[in-house]
C-alpha positions as CSV (number, residue, x, y, z in Angstrom):
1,X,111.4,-205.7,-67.7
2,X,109.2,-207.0,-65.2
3,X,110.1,-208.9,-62.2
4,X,108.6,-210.2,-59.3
5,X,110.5,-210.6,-55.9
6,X,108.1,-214.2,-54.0
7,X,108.3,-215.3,-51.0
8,X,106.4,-218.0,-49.1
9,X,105.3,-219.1,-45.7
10,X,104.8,-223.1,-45.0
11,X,103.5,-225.7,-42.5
12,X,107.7,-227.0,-42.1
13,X,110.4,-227.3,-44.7
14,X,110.3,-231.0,-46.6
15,X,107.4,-230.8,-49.2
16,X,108.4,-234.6,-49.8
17,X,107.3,-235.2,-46.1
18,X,103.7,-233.6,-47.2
19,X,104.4,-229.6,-45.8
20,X,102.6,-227.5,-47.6
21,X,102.9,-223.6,-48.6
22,X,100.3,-221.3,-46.3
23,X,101.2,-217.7,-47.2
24,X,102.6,-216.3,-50.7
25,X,103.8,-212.7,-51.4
26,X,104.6,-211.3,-54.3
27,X,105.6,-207.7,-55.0
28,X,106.1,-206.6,-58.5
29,X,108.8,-204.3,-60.2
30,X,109.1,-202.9,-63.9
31,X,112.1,-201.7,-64.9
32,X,113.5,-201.5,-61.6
33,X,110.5,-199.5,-60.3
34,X,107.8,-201.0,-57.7
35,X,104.4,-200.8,-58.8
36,X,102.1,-201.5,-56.2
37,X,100.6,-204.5,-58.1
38,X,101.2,-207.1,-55.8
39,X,99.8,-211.0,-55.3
40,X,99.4,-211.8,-51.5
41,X,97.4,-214.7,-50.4
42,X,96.9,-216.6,-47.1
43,X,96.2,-220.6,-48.1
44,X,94.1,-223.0,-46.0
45,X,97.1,-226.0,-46.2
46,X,94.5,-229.2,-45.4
47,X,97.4,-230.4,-42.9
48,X,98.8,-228.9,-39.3
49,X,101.3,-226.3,-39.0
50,X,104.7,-227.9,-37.2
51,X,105.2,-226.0,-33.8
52,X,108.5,-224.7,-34.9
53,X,107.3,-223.1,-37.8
54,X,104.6,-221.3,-36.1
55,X,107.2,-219.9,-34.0
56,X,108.9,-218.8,-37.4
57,X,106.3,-216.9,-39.0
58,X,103.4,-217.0,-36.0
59,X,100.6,-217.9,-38.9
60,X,98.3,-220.3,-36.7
61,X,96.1,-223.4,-37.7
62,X,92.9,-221.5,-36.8
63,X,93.9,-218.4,-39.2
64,X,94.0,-220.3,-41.7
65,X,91.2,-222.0,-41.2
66,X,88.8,-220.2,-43.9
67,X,91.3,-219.1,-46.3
68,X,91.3,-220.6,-49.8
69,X,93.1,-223.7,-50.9
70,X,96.4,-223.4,-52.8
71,X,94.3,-224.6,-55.7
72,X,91.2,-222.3,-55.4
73,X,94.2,-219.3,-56.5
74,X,97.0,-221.3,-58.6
75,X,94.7,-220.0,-61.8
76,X,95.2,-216.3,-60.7
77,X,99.1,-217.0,-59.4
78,X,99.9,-218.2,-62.4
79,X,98.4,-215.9,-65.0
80,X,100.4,-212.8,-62.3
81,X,103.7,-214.3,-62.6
82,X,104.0,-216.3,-66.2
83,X,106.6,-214.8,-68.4
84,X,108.0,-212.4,-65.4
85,X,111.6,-212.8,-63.8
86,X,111.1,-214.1,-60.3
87,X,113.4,-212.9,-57.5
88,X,113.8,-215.4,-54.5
89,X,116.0,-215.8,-51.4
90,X,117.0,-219.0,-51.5
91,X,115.2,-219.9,-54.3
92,X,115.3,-224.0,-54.6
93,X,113.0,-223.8,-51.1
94,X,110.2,-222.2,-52.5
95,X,110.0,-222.8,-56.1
96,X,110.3,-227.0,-54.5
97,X,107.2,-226.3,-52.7
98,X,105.8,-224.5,-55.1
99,X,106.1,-227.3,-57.9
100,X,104.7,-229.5,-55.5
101,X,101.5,-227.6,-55.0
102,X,101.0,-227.4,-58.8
103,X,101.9,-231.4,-58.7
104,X,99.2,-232.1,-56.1
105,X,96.6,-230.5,-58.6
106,X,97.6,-232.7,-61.6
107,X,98.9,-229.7,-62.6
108,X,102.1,-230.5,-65.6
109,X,103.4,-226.6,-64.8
110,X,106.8,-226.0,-63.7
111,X,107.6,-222.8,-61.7
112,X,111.2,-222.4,-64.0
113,X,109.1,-223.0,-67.4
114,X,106.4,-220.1,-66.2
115,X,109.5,-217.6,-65.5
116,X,113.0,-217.2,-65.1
117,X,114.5,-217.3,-61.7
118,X,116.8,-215.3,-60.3
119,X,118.4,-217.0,-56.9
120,X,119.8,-213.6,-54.4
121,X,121.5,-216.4,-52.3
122,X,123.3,-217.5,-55.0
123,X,124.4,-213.9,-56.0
124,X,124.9,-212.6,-52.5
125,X,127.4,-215.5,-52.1
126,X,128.9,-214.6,-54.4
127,X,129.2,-211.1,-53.5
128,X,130.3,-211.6,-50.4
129,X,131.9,-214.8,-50.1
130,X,132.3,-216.4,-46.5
131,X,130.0,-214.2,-45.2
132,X,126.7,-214.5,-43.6
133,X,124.3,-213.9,-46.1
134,X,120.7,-214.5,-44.6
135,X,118.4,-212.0,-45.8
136,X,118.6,-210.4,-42.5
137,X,122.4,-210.0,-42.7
138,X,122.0,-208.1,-45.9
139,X,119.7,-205.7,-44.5
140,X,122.5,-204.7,-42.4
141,X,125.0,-204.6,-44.8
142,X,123.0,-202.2,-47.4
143,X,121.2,-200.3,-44.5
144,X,118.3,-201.4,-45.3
145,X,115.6,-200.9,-42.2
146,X,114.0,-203.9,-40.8
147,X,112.9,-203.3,-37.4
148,X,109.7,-204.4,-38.1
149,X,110.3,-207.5,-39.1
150,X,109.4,-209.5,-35.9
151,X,108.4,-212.5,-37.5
152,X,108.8,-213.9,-41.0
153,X,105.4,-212.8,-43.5
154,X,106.1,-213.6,-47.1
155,X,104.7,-210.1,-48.4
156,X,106.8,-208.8,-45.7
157,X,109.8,-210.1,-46.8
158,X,109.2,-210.3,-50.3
159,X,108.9,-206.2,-49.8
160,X,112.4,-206.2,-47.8
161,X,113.9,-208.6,-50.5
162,X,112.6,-206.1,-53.3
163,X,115.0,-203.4,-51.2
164,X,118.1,-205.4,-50.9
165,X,118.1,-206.9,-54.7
166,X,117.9,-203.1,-55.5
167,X,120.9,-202.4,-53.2
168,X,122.7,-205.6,-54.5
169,X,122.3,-204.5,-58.1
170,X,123.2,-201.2,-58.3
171,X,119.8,-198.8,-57.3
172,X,118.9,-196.4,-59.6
173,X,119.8,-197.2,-63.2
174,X,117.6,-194.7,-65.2
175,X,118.7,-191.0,-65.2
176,X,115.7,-189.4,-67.1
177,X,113.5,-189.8,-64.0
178,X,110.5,-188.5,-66.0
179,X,110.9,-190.6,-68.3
180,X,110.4,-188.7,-71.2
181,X,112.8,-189.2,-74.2
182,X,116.2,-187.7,-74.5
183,X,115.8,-185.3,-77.1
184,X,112.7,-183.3,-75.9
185,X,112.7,-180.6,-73.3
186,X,114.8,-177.9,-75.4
187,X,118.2,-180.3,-74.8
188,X,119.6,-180.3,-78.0
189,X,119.9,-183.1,-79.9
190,X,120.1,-186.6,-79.0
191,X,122.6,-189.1,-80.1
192,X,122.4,-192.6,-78.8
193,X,119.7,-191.4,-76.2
194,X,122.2,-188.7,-74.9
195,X,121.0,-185.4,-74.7
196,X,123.2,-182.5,-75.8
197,X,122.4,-179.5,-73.6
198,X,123.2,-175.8,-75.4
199,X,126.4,-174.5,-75.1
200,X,124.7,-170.8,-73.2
201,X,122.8,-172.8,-70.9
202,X,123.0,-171.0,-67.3
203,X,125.6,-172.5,-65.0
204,X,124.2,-175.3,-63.0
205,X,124.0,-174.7,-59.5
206,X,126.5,-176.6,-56.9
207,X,124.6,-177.7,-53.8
208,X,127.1,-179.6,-51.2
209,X,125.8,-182.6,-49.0
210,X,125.1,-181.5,-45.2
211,X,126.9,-183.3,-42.3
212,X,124.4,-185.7,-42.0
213,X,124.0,-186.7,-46.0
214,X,128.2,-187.2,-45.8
215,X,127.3,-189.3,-42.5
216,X,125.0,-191.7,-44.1
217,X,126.6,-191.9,-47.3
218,X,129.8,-193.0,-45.3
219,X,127.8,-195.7,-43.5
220,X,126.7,-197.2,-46.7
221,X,130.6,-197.0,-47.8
222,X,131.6,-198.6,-44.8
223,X,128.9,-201.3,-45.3
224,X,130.7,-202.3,-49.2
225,X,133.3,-204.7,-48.3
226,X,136.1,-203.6,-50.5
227,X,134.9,-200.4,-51.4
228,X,138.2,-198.6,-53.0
229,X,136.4,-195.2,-52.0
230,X,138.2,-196.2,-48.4
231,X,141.2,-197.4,-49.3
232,X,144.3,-195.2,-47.7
């Protein structure tokens, strides 16, 4: 399964009011697993960057100034994320400005006909209804480490969302870590992808958490509202 987890940077926040995207980041995951193959781009937007937003994401009008247009890359963008599962905060913002820089190019491409979109707004909403849900907030609630976030960047973020839709889903889902298939290694044999190990295998060795493992791992308890773990 490959998804990538986008984010984008713009000039302000109505692409109907001619705003226009200047930074995209893009980092990919298959099967749950980051690869390293990420799409990060800087775009020269052919319009001024509101004041407020410079103070958002502190990308200036005179940075930008030799980076390529959105449609000197759409070719490459799009060939990187057709057919993947796309992972956005907030999603309607930046697949809208996306569509519109595919519209500006006479371009009949639609972000939700290239991919599937999955929304973590929506789901974290969901998850935690009533509750502040900015992605930000859910650093804090899956102890996720931020600090260096000063400013918004979309690879940034996108790399921070990558964390927290991992937390939000469940982490690790794959026990054979190697991934080698169940039945080798001298297990026994496999059923259903479940290795039987021999019945005069040595006993396995219990090793306890330390103080500090019990410490963090009752932090991220603490941070699961509802968790029954806690419950008297």
């Amino acid at each position: 399964m490959r998804q990538i987890v986008l984010d984008t940077e713009t000039t302000g926040l109505e692409p109907e009011r001619g705003h226009r995207i200047i930074e995209i980041g893009c980092v990919e995951m298959v099967d749950r697993r980051l690869t390293g193959n990420n799409f990060h781009q800087y775009l020269q937007p052919e319009r001024d960057i509101d004041a407020a937003a410079i103070e958002v994401h502190g990308i200036t009008n005179e940075f930008l100034a030799d980076k390529p247009k959105f449609s000197d890359v759409a070719a490459d963008f799009i060939d990187y994320v057709s057919g993947a599962e796309l992972i956005i905060h907030n999603a309607p913002f930046d697949v809208g400005f996306l569509d519109h820089e595919l519209s500006i190019m006479h371009s009949q491409a639609k972000v939700d006909a290239l991919c599937a979109v999955t929304d973590t707004l929506v789901m974290a909403k969901k998850m935690h209804p009533g509750q502040r849900n900015s992605l930000d907030a859910l650093c804090k609630r899956y102890d996720i480490d931020n600090a260096h976030r000063e400013l918004h960047g979309a690879l940034l973020d996108a790399e921070i969302l990558a964390d927290v839709y991992l937390a939000m889903t469940g982490g690790q889902t794959a026990l054979l870590l190697d991934g080698s298939p169940a039945d080798e290694g001298g297990g026994g044999p496999s059923i259903d992808g479940i290795r039987r190990l021999p019945s005069d295998r040595p006993r396995l060795k219990v090793v306890s958490a330390s103080a500090e493992e019990l410490k963090v791992h009752n932090r991220r308890l603490e941070s699961m509202e509802g968790c029954v773990w806690l419950r008297d």
